[in-house]
N, C-alpha and C positions, 0 to 999 in steps of 0.2 A: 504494500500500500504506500503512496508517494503520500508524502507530509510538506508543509511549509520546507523543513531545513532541508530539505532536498533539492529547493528548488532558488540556491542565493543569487537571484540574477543579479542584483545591484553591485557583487560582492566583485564578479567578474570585470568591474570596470572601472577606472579609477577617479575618486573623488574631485570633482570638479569646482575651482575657488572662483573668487571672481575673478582674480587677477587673469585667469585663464581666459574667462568670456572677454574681459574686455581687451585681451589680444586680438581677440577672434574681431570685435567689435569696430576696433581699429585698423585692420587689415580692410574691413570692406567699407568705413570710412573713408583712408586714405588720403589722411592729412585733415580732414577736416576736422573742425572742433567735435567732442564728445558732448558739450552743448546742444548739437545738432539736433541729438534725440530727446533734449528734453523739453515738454509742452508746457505751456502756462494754462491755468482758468481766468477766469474774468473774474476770480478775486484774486490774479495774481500768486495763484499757490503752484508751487512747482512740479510738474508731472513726470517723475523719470521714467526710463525707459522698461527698469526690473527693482524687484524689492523683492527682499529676504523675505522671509516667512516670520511673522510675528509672531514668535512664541509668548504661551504663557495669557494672552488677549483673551477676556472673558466675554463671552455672546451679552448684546443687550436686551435685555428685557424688556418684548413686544409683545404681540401678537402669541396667543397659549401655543405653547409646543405641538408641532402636528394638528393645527386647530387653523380650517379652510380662513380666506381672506371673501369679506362679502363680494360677491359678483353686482356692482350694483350698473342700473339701465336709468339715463335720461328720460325722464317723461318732459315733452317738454310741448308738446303740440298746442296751438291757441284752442281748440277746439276741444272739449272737454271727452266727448264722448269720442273720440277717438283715439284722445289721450289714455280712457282710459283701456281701448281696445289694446291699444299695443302694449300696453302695463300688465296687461292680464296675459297679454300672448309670451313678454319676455319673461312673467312669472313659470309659465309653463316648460318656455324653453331653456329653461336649468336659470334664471337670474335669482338671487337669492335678496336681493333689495333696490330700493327704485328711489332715484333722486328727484324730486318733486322742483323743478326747473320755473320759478314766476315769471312773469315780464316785469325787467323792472330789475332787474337780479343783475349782479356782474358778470356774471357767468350766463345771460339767457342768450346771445349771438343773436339779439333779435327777432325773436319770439318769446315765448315761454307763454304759461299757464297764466289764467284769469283771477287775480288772487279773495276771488268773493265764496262765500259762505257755499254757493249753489255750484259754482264750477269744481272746489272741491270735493265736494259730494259727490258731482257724478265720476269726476275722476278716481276717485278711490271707491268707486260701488266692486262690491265682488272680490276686493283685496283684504285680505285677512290680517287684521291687523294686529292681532293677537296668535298670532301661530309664527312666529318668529319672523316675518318681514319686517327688513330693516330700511324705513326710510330717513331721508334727508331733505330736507327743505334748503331750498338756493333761494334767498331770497332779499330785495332791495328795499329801498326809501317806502316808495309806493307801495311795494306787498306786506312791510311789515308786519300786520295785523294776520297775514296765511296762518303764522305761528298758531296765534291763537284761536282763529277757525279752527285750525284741525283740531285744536285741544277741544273747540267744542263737537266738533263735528262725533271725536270718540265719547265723551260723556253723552251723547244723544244715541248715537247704536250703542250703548249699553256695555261699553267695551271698558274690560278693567283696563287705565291706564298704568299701572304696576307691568303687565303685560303685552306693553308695549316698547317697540324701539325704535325713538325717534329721536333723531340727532334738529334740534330743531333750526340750526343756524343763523341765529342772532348773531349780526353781525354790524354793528355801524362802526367801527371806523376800515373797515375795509370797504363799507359804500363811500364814504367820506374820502379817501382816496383815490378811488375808482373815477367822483364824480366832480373830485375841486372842489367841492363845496358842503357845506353844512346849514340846515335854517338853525341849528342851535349850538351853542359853547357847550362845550365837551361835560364842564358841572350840571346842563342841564339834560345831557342825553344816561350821565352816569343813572340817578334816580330811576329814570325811564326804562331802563336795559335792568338793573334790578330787579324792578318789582315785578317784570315780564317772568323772569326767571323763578321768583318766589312763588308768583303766583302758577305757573307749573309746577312748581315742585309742591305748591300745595295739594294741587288737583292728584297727585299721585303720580306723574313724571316722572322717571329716575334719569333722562338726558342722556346725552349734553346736552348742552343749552347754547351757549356760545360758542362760533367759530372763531377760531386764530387763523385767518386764511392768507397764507402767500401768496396765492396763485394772481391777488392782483400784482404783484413784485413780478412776476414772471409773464405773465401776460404783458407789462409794459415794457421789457428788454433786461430786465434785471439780474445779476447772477443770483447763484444759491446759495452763499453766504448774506445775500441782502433781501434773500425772501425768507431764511433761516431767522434773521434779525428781527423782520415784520413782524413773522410768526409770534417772536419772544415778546415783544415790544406790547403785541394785541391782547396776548394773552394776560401779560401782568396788568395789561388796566383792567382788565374783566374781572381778575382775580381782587382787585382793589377794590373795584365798581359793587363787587358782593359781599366783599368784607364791609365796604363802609354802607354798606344797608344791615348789616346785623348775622350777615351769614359767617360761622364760624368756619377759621379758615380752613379748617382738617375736614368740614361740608363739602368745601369747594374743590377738589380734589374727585375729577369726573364730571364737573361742570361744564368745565374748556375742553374742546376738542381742537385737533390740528388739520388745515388743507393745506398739500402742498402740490405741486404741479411735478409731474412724470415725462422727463421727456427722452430724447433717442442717445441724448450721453447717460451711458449705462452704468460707468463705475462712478460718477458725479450723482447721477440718481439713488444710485443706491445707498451711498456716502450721506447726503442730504438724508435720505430717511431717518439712515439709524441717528445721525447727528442730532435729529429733533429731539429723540426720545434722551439722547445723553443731556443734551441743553435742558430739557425740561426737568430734568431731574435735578441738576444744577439749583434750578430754578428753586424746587420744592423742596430741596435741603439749604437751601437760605434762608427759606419760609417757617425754618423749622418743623418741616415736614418729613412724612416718612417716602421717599420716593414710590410710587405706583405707573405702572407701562401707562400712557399718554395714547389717548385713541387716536389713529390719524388714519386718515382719509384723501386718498390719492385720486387725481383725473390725471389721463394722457392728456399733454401739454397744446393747449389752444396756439400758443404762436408757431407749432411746430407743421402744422395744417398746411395744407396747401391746394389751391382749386387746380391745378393744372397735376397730369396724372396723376388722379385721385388717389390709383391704385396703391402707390408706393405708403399713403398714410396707413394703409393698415404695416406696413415692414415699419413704420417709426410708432408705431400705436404696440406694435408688439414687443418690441425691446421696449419699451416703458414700461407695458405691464411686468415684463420681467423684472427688470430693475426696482418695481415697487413692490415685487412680491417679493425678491428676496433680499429688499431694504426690508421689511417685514410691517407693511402696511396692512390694515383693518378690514380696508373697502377700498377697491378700485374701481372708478367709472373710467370707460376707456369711449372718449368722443368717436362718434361713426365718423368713418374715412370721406363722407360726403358734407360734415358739417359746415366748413367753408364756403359753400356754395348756397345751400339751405335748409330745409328741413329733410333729414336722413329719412329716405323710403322701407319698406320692409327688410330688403336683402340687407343694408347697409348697418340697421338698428342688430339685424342677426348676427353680422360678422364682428361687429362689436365685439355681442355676447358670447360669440363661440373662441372671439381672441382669450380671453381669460378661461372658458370651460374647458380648451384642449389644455393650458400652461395648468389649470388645477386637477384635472379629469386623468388626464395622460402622460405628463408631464410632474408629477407629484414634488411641485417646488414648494408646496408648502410642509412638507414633512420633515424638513429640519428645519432648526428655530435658529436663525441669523447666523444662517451659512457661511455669508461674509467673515466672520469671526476667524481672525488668525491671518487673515489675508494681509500681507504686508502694505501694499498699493490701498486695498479699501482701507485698511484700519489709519492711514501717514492720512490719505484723504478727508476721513471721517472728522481726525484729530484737528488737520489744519481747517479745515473748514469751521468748525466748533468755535477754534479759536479766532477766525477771522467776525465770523459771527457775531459772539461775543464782544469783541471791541465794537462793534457798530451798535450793536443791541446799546451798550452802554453810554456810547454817544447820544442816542435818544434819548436813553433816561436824563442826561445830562441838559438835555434841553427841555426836559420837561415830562416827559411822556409823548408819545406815540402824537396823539393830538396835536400838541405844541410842536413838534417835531414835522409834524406835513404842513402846520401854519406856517414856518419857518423854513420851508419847503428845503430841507438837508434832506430827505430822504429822498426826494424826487431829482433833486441835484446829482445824489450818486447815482441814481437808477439812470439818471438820463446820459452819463459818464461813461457807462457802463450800456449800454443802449448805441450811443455813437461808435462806441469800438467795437460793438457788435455787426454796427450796419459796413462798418468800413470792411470786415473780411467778408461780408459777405458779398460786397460789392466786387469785394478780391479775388469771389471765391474759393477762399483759403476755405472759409465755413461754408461747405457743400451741402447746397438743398437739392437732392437726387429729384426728377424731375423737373426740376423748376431753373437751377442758375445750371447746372450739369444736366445731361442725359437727357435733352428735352424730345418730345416724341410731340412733333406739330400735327401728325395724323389720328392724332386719341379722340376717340367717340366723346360725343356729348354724354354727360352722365344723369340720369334721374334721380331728382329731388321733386318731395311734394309740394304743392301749390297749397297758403294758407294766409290769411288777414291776418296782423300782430296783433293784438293786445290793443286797444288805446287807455293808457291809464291820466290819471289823472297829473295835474305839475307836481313837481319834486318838491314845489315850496319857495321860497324867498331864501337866497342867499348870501346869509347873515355874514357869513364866513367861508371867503373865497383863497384857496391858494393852485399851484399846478395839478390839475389832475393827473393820472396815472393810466391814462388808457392803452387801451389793450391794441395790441398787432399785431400781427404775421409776418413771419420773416422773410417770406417770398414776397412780399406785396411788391416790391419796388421792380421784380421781375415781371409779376404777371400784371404790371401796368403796361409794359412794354411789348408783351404778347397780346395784350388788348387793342395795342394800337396797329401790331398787324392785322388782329382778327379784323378791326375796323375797314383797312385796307382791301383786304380779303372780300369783304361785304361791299363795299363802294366800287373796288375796280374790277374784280374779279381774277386777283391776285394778290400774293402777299409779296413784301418786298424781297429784293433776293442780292447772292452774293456768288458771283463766280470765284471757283474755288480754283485757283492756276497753279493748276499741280507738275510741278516742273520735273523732269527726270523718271526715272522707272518708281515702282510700286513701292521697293524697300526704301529709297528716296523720301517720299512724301508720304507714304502712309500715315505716320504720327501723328504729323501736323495737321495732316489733311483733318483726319478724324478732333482734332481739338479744336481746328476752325469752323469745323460746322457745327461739335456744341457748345462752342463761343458763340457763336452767330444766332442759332437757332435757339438758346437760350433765352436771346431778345423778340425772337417770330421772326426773325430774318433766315428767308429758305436758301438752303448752300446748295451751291448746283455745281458738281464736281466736274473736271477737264477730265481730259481722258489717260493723261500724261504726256507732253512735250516738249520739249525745249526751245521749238520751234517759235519763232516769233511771227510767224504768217498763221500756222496753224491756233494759234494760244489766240491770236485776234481774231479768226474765225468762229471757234468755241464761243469766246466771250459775247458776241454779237448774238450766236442762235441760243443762248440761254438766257435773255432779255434781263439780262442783272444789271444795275447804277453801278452797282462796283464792284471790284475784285479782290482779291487775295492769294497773294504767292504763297505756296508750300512748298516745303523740301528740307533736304536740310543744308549746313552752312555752308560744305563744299557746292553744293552744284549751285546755290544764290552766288557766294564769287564768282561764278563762272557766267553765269546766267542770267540772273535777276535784274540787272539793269536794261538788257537788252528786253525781257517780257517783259518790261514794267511801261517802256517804251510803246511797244507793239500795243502793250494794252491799253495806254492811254490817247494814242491814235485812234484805237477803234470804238471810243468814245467813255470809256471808264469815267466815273465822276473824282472816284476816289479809292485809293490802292493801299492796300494792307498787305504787310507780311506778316505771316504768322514764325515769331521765334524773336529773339532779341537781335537787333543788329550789332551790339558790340563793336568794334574800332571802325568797321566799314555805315553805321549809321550818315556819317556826311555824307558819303557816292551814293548810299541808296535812298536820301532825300533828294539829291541833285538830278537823279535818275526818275523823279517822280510818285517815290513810294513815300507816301503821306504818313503811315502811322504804324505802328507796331503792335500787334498782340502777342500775349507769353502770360504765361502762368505766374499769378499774383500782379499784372498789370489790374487797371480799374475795369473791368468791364460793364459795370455800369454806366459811367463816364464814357466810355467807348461807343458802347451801344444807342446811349440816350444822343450822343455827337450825331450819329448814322441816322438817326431818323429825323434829325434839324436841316440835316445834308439832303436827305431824300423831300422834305418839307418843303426846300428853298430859306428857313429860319435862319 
């Protein structure tokens, strides 16, 4: 019978130091700095390339051991009765909780639910709310009072609320955020947000009550060190807001719950998770409290959406959910891959649902409790982030609290610091949105979304107290303006704009560039229409003519543009080009191939934003 020691493969080969790797590491370097591999965050924390193994690192305390993470579904439709169709439908199809989405809400993209007494009603006919369905309430200014509908809506069915789970999300200074503004001073929302909460917890509530919600931090371009901070900032006025109405503070412990936003960086996401639960406990042993896991509740990330191939949002909808499941989050709501566009149709609300039921079903990631644990990279992550956190968290208290702190608009100052360096790589495409600034596919089906009236609610109120808001983006928008304005073209002329692609030399020659110029180009809806390959400056002028393109674009690589590139660029300006791109850097020959009439250069980490938005001022006559 073969045993373990029979079998010492590791023993067979010799122990491997770093010093070893990073020989290895340096040979395919080759001179260049060991810098090279290592990445920053957007709080500046440093991302090496490998990390030991953290010994000794104890798992945090989340989420019960081997204990599922809720499956929760957006109800969000204006239409009650079909809201509550589909609630009843993703009940059946394995969702284990439903986020009750208002208009009005930060989170409602434009729709959302009717927040009156009757439209809840009929949206939750049929949903058992006492048989372990776990809802949540998204709600804003205008729907504030949902809260309390529902409360009455269950004391009217007869429903013990001890037997219920509902996270109710009270939330005003994340609307206050969200919206610039306030009709009231923070001393007078305190009282208000209290007595909300007492008075549920009278009725028999056991909550949360309060959300500490980041996701507005992230929704406006923010890192996760300063939606980490949010979170802490919101949380400890809540925690105050209850104490100074008479709640004892070891009460308040289960009152605040956590939202944080999931998006497609996986080891940042998952880092961020566990980081809340260490921060909060921070928190609760300042408080003189005995620390208890911190509920948190995760959506895939709204700025990460994208309308142009839709498809790809389910590939960043799913590394989110993973990352939030094995950060060890509560409840994940994972937005349909059509959100961006409109209201998610049947197939879209389903692939949702079945993103998280194959990662829990089949995938059994939640059978260990913060797997992450021991991970050298997660755990240096976790730590730094904590403590980036933390120093901001403390800069708000320092200004006052969270309130005083967005009066004083410091916190929308770093977000928008943090938002600009965000927009610039991605204008660099250094920060790749597959579909949209990369890999664009101009021939993608229109996709189905349902037709529905919003909401009309009522004003927000007189504001008393105004600073920057926090609004929300996507971080494709500045692309898929640009493919808006081919589509426009497309619809007017009966063509979109286009870019002969003057592919100089044989196949191994230009293929690279070739292939980087068209999803350069096509990136912006500008269609690349490839030569055949040439060198030929008769033939290259011909090509360029029966492909009805403004302008061109030399490829190849450096050798055959010395040899070549002047002489096409020539021909091709002759044969009427408006304007001539090479794809690659020019390097010391840039003066001869301006003088030659090649206007502009693309290469990887130029602006192509800047580039793009030039091309269609050129094709405009602007």
């Amino acid at each position: 019978m073969t045993t373990p020691d029979d079998l010492p493969l590791a023993a067979d080969f010799a122990l491997a130091s770093e010093a070893d790797w990073r020989k290895l590491v340096d040979g395919v370097l080759k001179g260049a700095p060991f810098e090279k591999l290592v990445g920053k965050s957007y709080d500046g924390i440093a991302i090496q390339p490998i990390y030991r193994r953290a010994a000794g690192a104890a798992a945090i305390a989340g989420r019960p051991a081997a204990a599922p993470w809720q499956i929760v579904q957006r109800v969000d439709h204006p239409d009650p009765a079909i809201a509550n169709s589909q609630a009843l439908h993703d009940l059946e199809g394995g969702a284990t909780g439903l986020s009750l989405v208002f208009a009005g809400a930060n989170a409602a993209r434009g729709f959302g639910l009717e927040p009156t007494p009757e439209a809840i009603g009929k949206v939750l006919d049929g949903v058992l709310l006492d048989a372990g369905i776990a809802i949540e309430l998204e709600i804003g200014p205008q729907s504030r009072m949902a809260a309390i509908h529902i409360a009455e809506y269950v004391k009217r069915r007869g429903i013990d609320p001890t037997a219920c789970n509902i996270r109710f999300g009270l939330d005003p200074l994340g609307a206050c955020a969200a919206w610039g503004s306030s009709p009231y001073a923070w001393p007078e929302i305190v009282p208000a947000l209290a007595g909300a909460v007492k008075g549920l917890t009278d009725a028999g509530f056991k909550g949360p009550f309060a959300a500490a919600d980041g996701r507005v931090i992230h929704d406006a371009g923010g890192s996760e060190a300063q939606e980490l901070a949010f979170v802490l900032a919101s949380g400890v006025a809540y925690l105050r807001a209850l104490e100074q109405a008479g709640v004892p503070l070891e009460q308040t412990q289960g009152m605040v719950y956590a939202r944080l936003a999931a998006d497609a960086d996986e080891f940042l996401t998952i880092a961020k998770l566990r980081g809340i639960r260490r921060l909060w406990a921070r928190i609760e042993q300042a408080s003189g409290l005995q620390p208890k896991p911190l509920f948190v509740a995760a959506d895939s990330a709204w700025r990460m959406l994208t309308q142009r191939d839709v498809y790809v949002n389910m590939l960043r909808a799913t590394i989110a959910t993973f990352s939030a499941a094995i950060g060890g989050a509560n409840a994940i709501t994972v937005l349909p891959h059509t959100l961006a566009l409109g209201l998610p149709d049947g197939f879209a609300r389903r692939m949702a649902r079945n993103t998280q039921l194959i990662l829990l079903e089949e995938s059994n990631i939640e059978k260990v409790a913060d797997p992450a644990a021991g991970s050298g990279g997660i755990e240096a992550l976790t730590t730094k982030l904590c403590e980036a956190a933390w120093t901001l968290f403390q800069e708000t208290e320092k200004a006052g609290g969270l309130f005083a702190a967005l009066e004083q608009n410091l916190i929308q100052r770093k977000v928008a610091a943090t938002r600009e360096a965000r927009a610039a790589n991605i204008a660099r495409r250094r920060d790749i949105l597959t579909g949209a600034s990369e890999f664009p596919n101009l021939g993608e089906a229109q996709v189905a979304v349902l037709e529905a009236r919003p909401v009309t609610l009522p004003p927000y109120g007189e504001a008393k107290f105004s600073f920057e808001a926090l609004a929300p983006l996507r971080l494709a928008e500045p692309f898929e303006r640009l493919r808006d304005r081919a589509d426009e073209m497309l619809k007017g002329k009966g063509a979109r704009p286009k870019v002969f692609l003057a592919t100089l030399g044989r196949p191994s020659d230009f293929t690279a560039r070739a292939t980087f110029a068209r999803s350069f180009f096509e990136a912006g809806g500008i269609e690349a229409v490839e030569g055949a390959g040439s060198t030929d400056p008769a033939t290259l002028a011909s090509a360029f003519k029966a492909s009805g393109a403004a302008f061109a674009c030399l490829c190849s690589s450096d050798a055959v543009y010395a040899a070549h590139a002047a002489a096409a660029a020539k021909a091709l300006q002759d044969a009427g080009a408006r304007h001539i791109y090479l794809a690659g850097r020019p390097g010391d020959m840039e003066a001869s191939f301006r003088s030659a009439g090649i206007a502009a250069f693309i290469f990887a980490g130029c602006d192509a934003l800047a580039a793009l938005d030039d091309a269609y001022h050129r094709m405009e006559g602007t």
